[in-house]
C-alpha positions, 0 to 999 in steps of 0.5 A: 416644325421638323427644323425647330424640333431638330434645333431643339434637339440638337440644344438639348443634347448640346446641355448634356455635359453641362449637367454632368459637369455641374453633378460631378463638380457638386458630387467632388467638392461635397465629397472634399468638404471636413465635415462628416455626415457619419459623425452628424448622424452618430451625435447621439448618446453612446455613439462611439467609432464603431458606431461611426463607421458602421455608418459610413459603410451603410451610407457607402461612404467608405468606397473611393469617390470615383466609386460613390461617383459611379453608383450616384450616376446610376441612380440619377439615370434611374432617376433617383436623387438619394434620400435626405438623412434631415428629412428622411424623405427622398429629395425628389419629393423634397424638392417638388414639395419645395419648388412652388415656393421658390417658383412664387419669389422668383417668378413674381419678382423677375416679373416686378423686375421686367415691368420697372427696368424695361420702361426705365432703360427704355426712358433713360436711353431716349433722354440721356442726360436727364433724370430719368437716365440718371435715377437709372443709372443711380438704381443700376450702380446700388443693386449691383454693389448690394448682395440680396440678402443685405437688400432684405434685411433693410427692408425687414428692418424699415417696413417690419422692424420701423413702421410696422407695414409688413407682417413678421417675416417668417414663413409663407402663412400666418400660423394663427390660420388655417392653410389652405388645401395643397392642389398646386403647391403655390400657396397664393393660387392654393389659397384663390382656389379655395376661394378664402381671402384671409389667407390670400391675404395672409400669403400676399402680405408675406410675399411683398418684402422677399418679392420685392428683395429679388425685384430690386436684386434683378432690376439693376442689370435688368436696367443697365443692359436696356438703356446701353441696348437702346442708347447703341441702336438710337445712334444707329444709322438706320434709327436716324435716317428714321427719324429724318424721314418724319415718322412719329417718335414712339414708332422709331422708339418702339418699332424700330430701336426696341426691336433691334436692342431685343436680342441682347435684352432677350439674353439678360432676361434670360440669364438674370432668371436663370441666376435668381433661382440659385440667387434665392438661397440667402432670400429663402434664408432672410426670410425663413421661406421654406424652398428649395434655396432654403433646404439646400443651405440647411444642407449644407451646414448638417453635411447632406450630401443628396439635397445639395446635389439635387438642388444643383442639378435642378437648377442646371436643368433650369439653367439650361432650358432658360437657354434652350428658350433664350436659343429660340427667340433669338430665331423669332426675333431676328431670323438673320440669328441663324440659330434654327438652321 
């Protein structure tokens, strides 16, 4: 236990300037981009320069970005993300408002994911060549050459727009219903708790079609990387001298290969999880699901600044806890890692 709190520790201060250079990065090219937060919040009526400025100099827009880059430091150590001029609200509350949604399409979709690619890559290394391994290898080829957000527009366009399966792909709730009370956030667990099955119904319904997009966006790496871990150690020494010696076939698959190829499996797991929560922009986007991709796209085309610096500080937060566990399985998959020491 002390060595594992002591790796966990030394990972953990090992991320710090991977977060401060993911926040000054943010901080600078929101700081480069033309457009002027002062001149979208001056768009009324009878605003003229002076009005703009005056906002610029409220906003503290008028100090050199080495400057607001200090005083936005500070603010984060006391851990205040500014305040969104969109919402008005503080985008720590924004955010916590938003996650549970996000968290839903891509936790469910990442699990989807697993439990198709995993079997697949597993089938199509055990039998190469056959059509299996060639359904793998076709699955692999389309989710790579196409972009999320092309995936969820077909889909919109089949079961919505052609069959008529899917209900209308806007929001997470039915607007002709009442939602339930908000405990957890998660509108499927909100909704089991307050024990009302049309709105889990309502809210399962909504999820099938943008779950499903970010399951078919992470399943192509997902599959491509099993089938070549498992077809690398299926030709491995240790795996023939296996099989010669008679144990079953499902034993050396399982046992023997599976638990060899984990480790550059465990990574992809790790990565592609890591990638779906920024990846989930365009998909919120698609299908107006109010998270945090959502809000920070919106961000970015009204100039608001603080959202799209939280946002990308929470997904680097995410990014590098992903790899702190990724750093600790390595160690209970194969001690010989020697990653805990």
């Amino acid at each position: 236990m002390p060595a594992l709190l002591s790796f966990i520790g030394k990972r953990s201060l090992a991320t710090l300037p991977i977060l401060a250079g993911a926040l000054v990065f943010t901080f600078v090219v929101m700081r480069l981009l033309p457009a002027d937060p002062a001149a979208f919040l001056a768009s009324g009526p009878g605003m003229g320069p002076e009005e703009i400025e005056a906002i610029r100099v409220n906003l503290g827009l008028d100090r050199s970005i080495p400057e607001q880059l200090l005083i936005y430091a500070g603010d984060i150590l006391r851990g205040d993300l500014g305040r969104s001029f969109t919402t008005g609200e503080t985008v720590v509350d924004d955010l916590a408002a938003r996650l549970p949604a996000s968290l839903e399409l891509t936790v469910t979709g990442f699990l989807l994911a697993m439990l198709v690619a995993l079997p697949l890559g597993i089938a199509a290394a055990a039998r190469p060549g056959s059509w299996i391994d060639h359904l793998c290898r076709i699955i692999a080829t389309a989710g790579t050459s196409l972009p999320s957000f092309v995936i969820g527009l077909l889909l919109i366009h089949i079961f919505y727009f052609n069959l008529g399966w899917a209900p209308e792909p806007v929001g997470r709730f039915d607007m002709m219903l009442f939602p339930p009370p908000v405990v957890t956030g998660s509108m499927v667990i909100d909704a089991v708790l307050a024990g009302d099955g049309a709105a889990v119904r309502s809210v399962l319904g909504r999820m099938v079609l943008p779950c499903l997009t970010m399951a078919l966006f992470a399943l192509a790496p997902l599959a491509r990387i099993t089938r070549g871990a498992m077809i690398g150690v299926l030709a491995s020494d240790f795996v023939v001298a296996a099989r010669a010696a008679g144990l079953p076939r499902r034993m050396v698959l399982w046992h023997y290969a599976l638990h060899n190829a984990a480790v550059p499996i465990v990574t992809t797991l790790g990565l592609v999880f890591s990638y779906m929560l920024g990846a989930n922009v365009l998909v919120e986007k698609v299908f107006a699901w109010p998270g945090i991709g959502s809000y920070a796209l919106d961000a970015v085309m009204n100039a608001d600044y603080a959202p799209v610096q939280g946002f990308v500080l929470l997904v680097a937060v995410a990014f590098a806890l992903v790899n702190l566990l990724i750093d600790i399985l390595y160690g209970l998959i194969d001690p010989r890692v020697g990653r805990m020491g």
